[in-house]
PDB file with one MODEL, atoms N, CA, C and O in Angstrom:
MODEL        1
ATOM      1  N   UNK A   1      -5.903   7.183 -25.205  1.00  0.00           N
ATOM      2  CA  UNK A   1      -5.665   7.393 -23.800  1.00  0.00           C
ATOM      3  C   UNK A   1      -4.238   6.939 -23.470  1.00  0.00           C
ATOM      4  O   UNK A   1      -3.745   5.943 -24.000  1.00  0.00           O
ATOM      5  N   UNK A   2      -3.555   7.744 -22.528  1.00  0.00           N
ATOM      6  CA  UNK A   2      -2.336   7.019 -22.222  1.00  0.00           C
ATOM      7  C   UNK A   2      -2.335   6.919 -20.671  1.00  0.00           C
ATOM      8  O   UNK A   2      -2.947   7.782 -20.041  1.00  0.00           O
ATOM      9  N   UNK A   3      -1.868   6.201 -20.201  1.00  0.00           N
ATOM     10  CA  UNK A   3      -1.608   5.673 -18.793  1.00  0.00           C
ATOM     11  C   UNK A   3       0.014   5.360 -18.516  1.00  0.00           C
ATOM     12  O   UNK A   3       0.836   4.912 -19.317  1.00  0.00           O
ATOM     13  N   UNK A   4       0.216   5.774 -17.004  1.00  0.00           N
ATOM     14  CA  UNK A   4       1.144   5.547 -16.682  1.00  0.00           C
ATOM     15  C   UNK A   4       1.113   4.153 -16.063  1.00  0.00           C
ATOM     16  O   UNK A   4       0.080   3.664 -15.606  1.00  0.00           O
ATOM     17  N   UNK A   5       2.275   3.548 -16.070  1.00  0.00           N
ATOM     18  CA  UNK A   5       2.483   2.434 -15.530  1.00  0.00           C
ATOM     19  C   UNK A   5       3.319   1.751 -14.380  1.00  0.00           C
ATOM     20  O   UNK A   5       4.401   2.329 -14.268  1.00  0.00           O
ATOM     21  N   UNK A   6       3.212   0.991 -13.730  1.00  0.00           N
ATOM     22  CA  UNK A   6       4.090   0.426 -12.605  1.00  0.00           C
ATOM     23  C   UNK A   6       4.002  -0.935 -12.864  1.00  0.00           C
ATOM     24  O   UNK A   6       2.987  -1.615 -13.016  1.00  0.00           O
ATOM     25  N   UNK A   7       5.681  -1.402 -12.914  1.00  0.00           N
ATOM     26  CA  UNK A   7       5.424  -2.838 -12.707  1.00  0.00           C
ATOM     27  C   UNK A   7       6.282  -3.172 -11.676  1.00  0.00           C
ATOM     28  O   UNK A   7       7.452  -2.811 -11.797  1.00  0.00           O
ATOM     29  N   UNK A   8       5.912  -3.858 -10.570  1.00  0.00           N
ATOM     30  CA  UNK A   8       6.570  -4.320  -9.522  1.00  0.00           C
ATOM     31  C   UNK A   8       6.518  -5.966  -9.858  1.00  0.00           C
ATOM     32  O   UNK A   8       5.596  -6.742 -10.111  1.00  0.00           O
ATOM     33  N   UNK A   9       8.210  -6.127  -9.713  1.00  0.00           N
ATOM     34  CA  UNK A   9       8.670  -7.684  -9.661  1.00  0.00           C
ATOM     35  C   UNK A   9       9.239  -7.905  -8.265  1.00  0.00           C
ATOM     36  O   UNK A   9       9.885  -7.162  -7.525  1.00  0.00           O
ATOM     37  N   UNK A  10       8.680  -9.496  -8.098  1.00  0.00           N
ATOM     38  CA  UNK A  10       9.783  -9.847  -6.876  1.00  0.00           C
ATOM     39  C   UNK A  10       9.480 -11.140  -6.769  1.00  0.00           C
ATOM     40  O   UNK A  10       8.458 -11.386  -7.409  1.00  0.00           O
ATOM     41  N   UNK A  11       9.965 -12.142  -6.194  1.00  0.00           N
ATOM     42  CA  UNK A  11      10.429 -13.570  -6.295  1.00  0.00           C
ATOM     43  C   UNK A  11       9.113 -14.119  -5.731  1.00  0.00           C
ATOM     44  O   UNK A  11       8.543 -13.540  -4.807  1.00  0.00           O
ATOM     45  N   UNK A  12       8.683 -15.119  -6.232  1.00  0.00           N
ATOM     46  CA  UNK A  12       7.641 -16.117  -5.978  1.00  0.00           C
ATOM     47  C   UNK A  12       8.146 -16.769  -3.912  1.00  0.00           C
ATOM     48  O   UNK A  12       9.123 -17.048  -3.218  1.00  0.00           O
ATOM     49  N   UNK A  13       6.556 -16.668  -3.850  1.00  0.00           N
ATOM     50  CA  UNK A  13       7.263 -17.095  -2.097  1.00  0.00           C
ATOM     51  C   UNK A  13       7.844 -18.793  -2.399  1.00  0.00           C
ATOM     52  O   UNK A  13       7.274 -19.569  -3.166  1.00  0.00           O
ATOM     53  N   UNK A  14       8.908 -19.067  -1.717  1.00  0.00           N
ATOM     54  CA  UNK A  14       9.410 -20.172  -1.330  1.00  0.00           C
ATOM     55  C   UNK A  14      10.682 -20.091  -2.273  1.00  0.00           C
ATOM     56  O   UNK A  14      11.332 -21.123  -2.445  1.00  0.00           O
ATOM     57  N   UNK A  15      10.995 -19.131  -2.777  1.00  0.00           N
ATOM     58  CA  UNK A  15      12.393 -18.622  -4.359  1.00  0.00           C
ATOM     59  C   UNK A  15      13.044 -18.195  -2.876  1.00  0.00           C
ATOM     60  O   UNK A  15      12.504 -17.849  -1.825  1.00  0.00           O
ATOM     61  N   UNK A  16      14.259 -18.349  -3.209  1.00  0.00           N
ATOM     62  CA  UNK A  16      15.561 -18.247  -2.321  1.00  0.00           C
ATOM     63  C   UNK A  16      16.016 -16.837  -2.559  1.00  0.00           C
ATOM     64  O   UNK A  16      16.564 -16.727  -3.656  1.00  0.00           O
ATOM     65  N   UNK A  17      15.941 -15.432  -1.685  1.00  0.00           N
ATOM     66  CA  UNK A  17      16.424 -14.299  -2.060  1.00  0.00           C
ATOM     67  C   UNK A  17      17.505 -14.075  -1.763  1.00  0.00           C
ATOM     68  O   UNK A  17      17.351 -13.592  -0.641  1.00  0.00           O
ATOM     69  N   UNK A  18      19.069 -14.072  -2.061  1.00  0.00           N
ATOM     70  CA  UNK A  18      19.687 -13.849  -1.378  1.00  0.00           C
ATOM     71  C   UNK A  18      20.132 -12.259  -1.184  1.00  0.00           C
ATOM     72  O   UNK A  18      20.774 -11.956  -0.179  1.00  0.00           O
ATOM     73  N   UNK A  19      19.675 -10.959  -2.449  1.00  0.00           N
ATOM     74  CA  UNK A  19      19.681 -10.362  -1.838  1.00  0.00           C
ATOM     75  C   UNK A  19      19.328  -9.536  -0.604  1.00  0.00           C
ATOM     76  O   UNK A  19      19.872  -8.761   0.184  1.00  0.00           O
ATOM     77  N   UNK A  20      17.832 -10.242  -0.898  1.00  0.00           N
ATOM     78  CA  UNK A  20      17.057  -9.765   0.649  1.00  0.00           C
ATOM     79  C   UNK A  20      18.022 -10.424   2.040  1.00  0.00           C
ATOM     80  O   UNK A  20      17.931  -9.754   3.068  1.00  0.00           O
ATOM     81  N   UNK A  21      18.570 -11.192   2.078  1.00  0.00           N
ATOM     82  CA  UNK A  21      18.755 -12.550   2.425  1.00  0.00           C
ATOM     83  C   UNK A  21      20.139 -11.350   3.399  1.00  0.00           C
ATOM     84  O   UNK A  21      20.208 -11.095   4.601  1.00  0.00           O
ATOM     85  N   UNK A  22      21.125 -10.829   2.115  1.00  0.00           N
ATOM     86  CA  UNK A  22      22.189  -9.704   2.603  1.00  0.00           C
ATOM     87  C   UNK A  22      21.466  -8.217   3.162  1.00  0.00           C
ATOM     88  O   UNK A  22      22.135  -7.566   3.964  1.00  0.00           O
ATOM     89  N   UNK A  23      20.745  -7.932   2.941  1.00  0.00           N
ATOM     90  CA  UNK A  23      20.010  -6.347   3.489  1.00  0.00           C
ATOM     91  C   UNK A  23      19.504  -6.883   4.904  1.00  0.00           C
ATOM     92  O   UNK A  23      19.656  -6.223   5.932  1.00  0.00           O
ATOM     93  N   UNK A  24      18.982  -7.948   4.875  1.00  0.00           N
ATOM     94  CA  UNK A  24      18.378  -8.275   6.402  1.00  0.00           C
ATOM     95  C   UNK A  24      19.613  -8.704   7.032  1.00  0.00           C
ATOM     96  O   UNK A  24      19.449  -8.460   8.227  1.00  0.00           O
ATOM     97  N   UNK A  25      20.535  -9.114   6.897  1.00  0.00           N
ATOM     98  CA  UNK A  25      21.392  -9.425   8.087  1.00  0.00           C
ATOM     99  C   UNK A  25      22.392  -8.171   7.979  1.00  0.00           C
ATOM    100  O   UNK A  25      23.380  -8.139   8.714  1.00  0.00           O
ATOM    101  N   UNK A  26      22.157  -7.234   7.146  1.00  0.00           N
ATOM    102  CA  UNK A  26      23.286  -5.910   7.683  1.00  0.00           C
ATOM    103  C   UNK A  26      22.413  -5.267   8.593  1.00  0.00           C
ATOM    104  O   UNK A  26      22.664  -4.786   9.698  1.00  0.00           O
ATOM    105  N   UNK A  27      21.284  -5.336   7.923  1.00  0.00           N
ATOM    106  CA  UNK A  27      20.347  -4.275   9.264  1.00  0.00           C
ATOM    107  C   UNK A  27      20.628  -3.823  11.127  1.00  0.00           C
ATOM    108  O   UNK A  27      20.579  -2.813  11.829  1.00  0.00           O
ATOM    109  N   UNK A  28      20.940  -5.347  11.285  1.00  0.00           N
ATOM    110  CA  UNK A  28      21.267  -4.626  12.680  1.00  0.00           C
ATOM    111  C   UNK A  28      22.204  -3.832  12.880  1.00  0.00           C
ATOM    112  O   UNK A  28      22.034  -2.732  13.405  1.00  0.00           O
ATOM    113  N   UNK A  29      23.642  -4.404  12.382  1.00  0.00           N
ATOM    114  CA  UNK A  29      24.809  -3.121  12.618  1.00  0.00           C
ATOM    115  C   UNK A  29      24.336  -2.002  12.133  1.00  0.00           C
ATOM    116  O   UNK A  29      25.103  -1.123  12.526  1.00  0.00           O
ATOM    117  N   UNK A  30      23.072  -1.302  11.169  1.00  0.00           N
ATOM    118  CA  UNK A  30      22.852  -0.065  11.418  1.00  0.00           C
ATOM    119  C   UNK A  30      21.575   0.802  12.713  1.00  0.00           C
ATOM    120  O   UNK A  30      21.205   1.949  12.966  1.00  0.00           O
ATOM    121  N   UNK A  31      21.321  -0.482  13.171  1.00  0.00           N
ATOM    122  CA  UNK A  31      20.393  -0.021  14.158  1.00  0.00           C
ATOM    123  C   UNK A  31      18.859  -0.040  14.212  1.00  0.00           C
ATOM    124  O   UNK A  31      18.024   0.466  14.963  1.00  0.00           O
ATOM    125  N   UNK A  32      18.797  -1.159  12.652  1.00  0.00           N
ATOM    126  CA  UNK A  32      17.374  -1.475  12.777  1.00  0.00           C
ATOM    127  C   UNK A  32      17.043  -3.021  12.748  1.00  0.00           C
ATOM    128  O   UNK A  32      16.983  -3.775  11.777  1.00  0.00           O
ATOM    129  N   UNK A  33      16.843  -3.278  14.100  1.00  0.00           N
ATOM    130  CA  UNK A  33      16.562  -4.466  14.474  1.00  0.00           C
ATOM    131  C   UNK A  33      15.032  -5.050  14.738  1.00  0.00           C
ATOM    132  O   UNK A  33      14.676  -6.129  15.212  1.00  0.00           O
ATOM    133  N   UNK A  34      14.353  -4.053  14.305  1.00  0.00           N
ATOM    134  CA  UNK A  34      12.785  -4.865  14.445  1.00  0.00           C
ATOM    135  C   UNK A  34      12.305  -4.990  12.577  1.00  0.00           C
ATOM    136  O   UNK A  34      11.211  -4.690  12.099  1.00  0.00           O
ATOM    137  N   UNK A  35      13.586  -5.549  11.799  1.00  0.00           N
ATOM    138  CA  UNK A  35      12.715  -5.389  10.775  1.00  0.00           C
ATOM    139  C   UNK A  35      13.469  -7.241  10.160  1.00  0.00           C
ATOM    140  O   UNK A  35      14.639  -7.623  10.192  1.00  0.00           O
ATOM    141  N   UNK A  36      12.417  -7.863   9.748  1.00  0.00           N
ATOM    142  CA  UNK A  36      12.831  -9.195   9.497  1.00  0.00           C
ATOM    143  C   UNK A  36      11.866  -8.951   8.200  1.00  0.00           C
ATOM    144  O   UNK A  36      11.144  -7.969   8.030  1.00  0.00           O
ATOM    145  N   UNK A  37      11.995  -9.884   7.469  1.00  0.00           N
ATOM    146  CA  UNK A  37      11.167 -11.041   6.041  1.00  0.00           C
ATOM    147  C   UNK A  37      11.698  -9.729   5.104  1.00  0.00           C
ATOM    148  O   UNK A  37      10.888  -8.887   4.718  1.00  0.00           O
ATOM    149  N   UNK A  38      13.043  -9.648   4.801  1.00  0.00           N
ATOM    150  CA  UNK A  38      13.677  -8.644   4.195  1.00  0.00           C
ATOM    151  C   UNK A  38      13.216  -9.100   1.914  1.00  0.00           C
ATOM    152  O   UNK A  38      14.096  -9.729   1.328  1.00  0.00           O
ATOM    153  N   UNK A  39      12.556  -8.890   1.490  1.00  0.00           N
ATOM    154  CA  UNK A  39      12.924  -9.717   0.091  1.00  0.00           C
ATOM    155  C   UNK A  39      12.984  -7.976  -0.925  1.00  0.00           C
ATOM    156  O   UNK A  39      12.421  -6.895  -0.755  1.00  0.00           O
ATOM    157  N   UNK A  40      13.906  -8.469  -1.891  1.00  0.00           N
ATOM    158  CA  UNK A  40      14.401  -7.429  -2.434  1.00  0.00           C
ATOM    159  C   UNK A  40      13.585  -7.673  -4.197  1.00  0.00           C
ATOM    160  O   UNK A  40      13.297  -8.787  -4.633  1.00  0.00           O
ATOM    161  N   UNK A  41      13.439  -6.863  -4.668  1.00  0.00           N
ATOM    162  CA  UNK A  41      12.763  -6.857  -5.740  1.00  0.00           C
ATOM    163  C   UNK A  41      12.746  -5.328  -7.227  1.00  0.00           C
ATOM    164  O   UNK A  41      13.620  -4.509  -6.942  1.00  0.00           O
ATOM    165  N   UNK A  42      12.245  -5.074  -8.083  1.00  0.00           N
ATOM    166  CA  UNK A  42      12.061  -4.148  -9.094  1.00  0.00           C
ATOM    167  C   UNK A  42      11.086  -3.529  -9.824  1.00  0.00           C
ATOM    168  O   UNK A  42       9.999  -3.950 -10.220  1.00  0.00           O
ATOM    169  N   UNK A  43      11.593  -2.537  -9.940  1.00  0.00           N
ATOM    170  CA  UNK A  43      10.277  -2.004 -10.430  1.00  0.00           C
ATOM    171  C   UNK A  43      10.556  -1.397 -11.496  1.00  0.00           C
ATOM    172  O   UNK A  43      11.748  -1.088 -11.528  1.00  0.00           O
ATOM    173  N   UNK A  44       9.846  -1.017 -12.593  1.00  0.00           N
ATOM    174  CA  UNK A  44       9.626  -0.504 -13.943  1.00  0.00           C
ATOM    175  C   UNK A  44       8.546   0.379 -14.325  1.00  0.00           C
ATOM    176  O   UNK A  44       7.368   0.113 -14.086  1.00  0.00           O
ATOM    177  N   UNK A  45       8.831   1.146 -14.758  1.00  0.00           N
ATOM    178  CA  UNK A  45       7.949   2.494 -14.716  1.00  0.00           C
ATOM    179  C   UNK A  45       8.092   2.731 -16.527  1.00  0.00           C
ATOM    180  O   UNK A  45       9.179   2.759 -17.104  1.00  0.00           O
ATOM    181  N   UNK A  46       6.785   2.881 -17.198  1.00  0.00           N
ATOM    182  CA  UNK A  46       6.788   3.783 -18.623  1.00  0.00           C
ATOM    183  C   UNK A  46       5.297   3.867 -18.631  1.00  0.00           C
ATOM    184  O   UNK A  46       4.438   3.586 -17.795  1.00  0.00           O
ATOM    185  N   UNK A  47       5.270   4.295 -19.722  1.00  0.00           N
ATOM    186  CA  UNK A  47       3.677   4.867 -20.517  1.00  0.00           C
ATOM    187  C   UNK A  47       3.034   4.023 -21.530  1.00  0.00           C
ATOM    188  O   UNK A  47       3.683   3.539 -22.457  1.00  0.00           O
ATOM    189  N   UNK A  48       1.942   3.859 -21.399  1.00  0.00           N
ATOM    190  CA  UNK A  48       1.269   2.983 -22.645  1.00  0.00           C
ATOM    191  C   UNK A  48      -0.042   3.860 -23.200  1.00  0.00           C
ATOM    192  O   UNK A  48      -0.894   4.428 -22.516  1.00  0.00           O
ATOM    193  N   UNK A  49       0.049   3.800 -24.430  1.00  0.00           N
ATOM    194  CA  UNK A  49      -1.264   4.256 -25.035  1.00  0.00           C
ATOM    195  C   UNK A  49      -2.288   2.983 -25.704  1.00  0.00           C
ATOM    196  O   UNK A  49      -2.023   2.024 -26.429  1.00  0.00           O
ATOM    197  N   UNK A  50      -3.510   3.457 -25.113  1.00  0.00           N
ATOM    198  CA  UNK A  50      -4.031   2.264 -25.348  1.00  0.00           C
ATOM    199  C   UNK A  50      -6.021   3.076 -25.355  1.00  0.00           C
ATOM    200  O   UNK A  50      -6.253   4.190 -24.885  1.00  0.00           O
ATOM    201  N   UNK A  51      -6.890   2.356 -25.854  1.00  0.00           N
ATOM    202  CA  UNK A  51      -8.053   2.667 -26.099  1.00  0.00           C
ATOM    203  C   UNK A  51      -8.951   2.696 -24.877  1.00  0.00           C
ATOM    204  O   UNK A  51      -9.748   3.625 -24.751  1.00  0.00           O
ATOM    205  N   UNK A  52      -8.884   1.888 -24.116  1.00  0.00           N
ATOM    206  CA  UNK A  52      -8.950   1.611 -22.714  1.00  0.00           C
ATOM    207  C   UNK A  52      -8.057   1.080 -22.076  1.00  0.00           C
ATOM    208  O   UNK A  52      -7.047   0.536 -22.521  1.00  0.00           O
ATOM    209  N   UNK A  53      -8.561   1.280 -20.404  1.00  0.00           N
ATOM    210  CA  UNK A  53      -7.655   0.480 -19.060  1.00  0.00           C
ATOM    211  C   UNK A  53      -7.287  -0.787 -19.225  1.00  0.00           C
ATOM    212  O   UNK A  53      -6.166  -1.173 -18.894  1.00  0.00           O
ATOM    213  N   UNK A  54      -8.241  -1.614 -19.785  1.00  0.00           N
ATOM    214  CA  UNK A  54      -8.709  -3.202 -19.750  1.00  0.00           C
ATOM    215  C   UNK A  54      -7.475  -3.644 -20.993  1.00  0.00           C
ATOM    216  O   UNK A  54      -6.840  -4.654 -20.690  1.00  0.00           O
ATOM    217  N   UNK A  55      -7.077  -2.961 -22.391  1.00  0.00           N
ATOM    218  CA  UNK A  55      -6.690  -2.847 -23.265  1.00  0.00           C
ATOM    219  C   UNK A  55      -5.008  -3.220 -22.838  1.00  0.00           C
ATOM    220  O   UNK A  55      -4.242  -4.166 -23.020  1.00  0.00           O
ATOM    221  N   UNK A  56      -4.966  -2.085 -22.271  1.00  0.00           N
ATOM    222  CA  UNK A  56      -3.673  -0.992 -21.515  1.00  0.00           C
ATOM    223  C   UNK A  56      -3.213  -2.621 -20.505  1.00  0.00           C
ATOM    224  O   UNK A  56      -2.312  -3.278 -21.027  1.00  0.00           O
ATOM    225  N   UNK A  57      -3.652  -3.042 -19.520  1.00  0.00           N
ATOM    226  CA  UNK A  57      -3.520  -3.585 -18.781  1.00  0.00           C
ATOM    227  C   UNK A  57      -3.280  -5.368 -19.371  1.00  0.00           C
ATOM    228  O   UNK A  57      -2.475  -6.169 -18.894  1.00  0.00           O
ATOM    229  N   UNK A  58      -4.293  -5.625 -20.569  1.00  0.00           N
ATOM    230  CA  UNK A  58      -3.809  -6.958 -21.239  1.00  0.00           C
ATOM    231  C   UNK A  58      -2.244  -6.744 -21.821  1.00  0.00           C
ATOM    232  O   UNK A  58      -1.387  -7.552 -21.462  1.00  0.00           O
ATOM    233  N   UNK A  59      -1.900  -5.681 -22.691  1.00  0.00           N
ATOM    234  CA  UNK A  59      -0.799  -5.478 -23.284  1.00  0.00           C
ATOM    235  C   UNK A  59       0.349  -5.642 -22.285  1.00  0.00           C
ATOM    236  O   UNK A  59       1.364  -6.251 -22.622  1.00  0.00           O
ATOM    237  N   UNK A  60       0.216  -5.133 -21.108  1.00  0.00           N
ATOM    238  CA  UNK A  60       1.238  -4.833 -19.927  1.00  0.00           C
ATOM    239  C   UNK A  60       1.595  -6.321 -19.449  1.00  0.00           C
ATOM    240  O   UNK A  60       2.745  -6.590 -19.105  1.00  0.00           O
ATOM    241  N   UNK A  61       0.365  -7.474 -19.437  1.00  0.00           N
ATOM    242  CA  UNK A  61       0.622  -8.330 -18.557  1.00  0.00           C
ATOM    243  C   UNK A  61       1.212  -9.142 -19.761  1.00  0.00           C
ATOM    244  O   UNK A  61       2.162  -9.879 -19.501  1.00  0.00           O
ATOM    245  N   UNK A  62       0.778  -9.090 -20.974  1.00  0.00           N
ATOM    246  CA  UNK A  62       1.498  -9.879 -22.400  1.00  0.00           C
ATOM    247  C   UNK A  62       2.925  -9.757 -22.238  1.00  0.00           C
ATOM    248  O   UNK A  62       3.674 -10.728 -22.131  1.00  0.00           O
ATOM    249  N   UNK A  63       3.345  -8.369 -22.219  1.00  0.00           N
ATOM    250  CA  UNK A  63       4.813  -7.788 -21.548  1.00  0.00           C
ATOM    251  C   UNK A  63       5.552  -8.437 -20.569  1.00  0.00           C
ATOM    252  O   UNK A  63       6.763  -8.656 -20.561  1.00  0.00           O
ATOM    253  N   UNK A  64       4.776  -8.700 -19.807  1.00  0.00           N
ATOM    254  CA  UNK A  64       5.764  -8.637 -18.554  1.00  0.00           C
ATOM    255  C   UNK A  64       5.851 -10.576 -18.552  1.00  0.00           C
ATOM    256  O   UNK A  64       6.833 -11.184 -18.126  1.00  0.00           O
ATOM    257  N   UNK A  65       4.720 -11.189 -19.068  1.00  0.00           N
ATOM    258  CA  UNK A  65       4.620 -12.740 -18.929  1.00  0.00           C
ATOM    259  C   UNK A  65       5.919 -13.150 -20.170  1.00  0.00           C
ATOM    260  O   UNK A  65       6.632 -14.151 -20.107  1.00  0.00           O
ATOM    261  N   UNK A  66       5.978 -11.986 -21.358  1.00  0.00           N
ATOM    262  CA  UNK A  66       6.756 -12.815 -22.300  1.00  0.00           C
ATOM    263  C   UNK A  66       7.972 -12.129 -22.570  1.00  0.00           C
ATOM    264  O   UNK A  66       8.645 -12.599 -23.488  1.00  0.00           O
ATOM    265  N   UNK A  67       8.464 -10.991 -21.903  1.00  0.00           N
ATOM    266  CA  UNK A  67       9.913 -10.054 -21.443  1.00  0.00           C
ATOM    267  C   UNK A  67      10.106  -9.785 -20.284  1.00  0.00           C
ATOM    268  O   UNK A  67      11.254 -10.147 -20.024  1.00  0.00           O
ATOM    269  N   UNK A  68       9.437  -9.166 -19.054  1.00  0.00           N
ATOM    270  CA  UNK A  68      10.113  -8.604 -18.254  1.00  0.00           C
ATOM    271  C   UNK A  68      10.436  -9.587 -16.659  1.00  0.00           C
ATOM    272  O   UNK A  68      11.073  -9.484 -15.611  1.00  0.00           O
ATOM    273  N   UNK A  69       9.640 -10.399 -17.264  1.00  0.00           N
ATOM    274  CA  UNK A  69       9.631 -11.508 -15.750  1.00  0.00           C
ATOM    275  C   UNK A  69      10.562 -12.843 -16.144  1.00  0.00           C
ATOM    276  O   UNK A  69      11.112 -12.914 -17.243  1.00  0.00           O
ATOM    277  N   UNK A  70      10.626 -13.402 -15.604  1.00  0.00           N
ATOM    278  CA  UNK A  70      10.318 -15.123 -15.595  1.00  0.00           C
ATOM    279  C   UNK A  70       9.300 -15.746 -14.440  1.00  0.00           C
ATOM    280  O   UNK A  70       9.348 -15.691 -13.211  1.00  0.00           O
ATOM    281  N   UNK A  71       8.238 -16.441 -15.475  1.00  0.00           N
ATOM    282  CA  UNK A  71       7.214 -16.393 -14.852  1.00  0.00           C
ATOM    283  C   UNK A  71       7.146 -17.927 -14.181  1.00  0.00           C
ATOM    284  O   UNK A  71       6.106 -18.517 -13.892  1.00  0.00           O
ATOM    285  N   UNK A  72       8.463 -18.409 -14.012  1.00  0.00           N
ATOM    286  CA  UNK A  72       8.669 -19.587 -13.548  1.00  0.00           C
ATOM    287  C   UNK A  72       8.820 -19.172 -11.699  1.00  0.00           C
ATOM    288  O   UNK A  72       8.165 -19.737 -10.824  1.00  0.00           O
ATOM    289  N   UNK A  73       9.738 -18.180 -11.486  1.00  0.00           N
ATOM    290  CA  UNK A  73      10.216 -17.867 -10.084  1.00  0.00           C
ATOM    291  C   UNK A  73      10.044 -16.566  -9.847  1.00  0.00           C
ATOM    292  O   UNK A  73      10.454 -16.316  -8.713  1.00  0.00           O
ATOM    293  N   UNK A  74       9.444 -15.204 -10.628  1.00  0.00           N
ATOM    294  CA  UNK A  74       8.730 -14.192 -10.569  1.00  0.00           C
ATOM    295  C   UNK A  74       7.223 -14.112 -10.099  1.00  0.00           C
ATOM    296  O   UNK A  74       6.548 -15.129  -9.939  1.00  0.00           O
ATOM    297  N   UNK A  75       6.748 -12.851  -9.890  1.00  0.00           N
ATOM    298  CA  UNK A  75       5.343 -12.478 -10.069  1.00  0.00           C
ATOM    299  C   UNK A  75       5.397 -10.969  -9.947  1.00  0.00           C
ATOM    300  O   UNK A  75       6.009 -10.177  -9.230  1.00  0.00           O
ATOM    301  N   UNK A  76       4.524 -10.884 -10.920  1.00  0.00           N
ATOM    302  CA  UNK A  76       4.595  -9.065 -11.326  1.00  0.00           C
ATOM    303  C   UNK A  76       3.110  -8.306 -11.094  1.00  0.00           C
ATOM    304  O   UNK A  76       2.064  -8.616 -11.664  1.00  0.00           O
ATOM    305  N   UNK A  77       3.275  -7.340 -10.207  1.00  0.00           N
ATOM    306  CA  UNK A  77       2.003  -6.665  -9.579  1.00  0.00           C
ATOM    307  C   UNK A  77       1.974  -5.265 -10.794  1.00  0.00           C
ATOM    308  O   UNK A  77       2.963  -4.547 -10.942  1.00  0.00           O
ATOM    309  N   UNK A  78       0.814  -5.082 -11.498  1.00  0.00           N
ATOM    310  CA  UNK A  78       1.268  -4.098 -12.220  1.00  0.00           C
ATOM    311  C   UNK A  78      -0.229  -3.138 -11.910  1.00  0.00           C
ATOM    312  O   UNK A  78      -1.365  -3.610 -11.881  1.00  0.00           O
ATOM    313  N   UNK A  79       0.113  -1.825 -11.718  1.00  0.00           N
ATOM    314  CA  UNK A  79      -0.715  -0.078 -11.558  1.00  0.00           C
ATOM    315  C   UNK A  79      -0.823   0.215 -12.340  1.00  0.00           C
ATOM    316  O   UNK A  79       0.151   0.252 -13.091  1.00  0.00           O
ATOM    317  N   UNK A  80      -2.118   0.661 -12.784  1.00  0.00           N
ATOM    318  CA  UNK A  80      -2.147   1.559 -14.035  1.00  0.00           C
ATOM    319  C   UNK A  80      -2.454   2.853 -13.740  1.00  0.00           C
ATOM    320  O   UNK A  80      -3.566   2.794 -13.215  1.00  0.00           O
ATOM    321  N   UNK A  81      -2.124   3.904 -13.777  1.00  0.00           N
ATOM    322  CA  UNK A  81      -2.791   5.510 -13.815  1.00  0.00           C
ATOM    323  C   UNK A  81      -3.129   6.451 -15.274  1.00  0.00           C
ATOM    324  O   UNK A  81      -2.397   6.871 -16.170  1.00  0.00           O
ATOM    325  N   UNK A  82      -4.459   6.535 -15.044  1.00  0.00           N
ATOM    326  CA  UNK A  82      -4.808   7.134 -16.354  1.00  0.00           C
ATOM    327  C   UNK A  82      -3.523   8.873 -16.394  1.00  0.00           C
ATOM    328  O   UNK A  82      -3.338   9.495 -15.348  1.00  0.00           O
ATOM    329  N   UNK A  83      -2.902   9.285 -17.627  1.00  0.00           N
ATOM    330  CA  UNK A  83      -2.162  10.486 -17.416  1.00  0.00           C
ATOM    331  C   UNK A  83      -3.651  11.317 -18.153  1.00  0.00           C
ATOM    332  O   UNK A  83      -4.436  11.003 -19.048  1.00  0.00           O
ATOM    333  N   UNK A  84      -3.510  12.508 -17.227  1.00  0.00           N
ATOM    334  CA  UNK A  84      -4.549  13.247 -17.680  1.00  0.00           C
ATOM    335  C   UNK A  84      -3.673  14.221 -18.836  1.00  0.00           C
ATOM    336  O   UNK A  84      -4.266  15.068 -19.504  1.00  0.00           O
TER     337      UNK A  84
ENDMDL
END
């Protein structure tokens, strides 16, 4: 089976963003002023083949706990979609 994947990263609450930190204070000079708690973050997109979801989804979080994060001031939300 292969599945598509999503991994969304973004800073542990109380981690200091400063890019969010710059997108929220340009906002008003473009005219959007009802938008505050700006935090900026990443995402990663590929394919895994795997026997099952459960399989698919241990491998991903092995990934992301021991390459794609730091799991000190990160946290990674990860989607799986079966590809038909």
């Amino acid at each position: 089976m292969r599945f598509a994947v999503l991994v969304e990263i973004s800073l542990r609450a109380g981690i200091a963003d400063p890019q969010g930190a710059t997108i929220e204070r340009a906002l008003p000079a473009l005219g959007f002023d009802a938008i505050h708690g700006v935090r900026a973050g990443k995402a990663i997109r590929f394919t895994i083949d795997a026997d099952a979801e459960a399989a698919a989804r241990a491998h991903v979080d092995d990934l992301c706990r021991r390459f794609l994060t730091n799991p000190v001031i990160e946290d990674a939300s990860v989607t799986l979609q079966l590809v038909p």
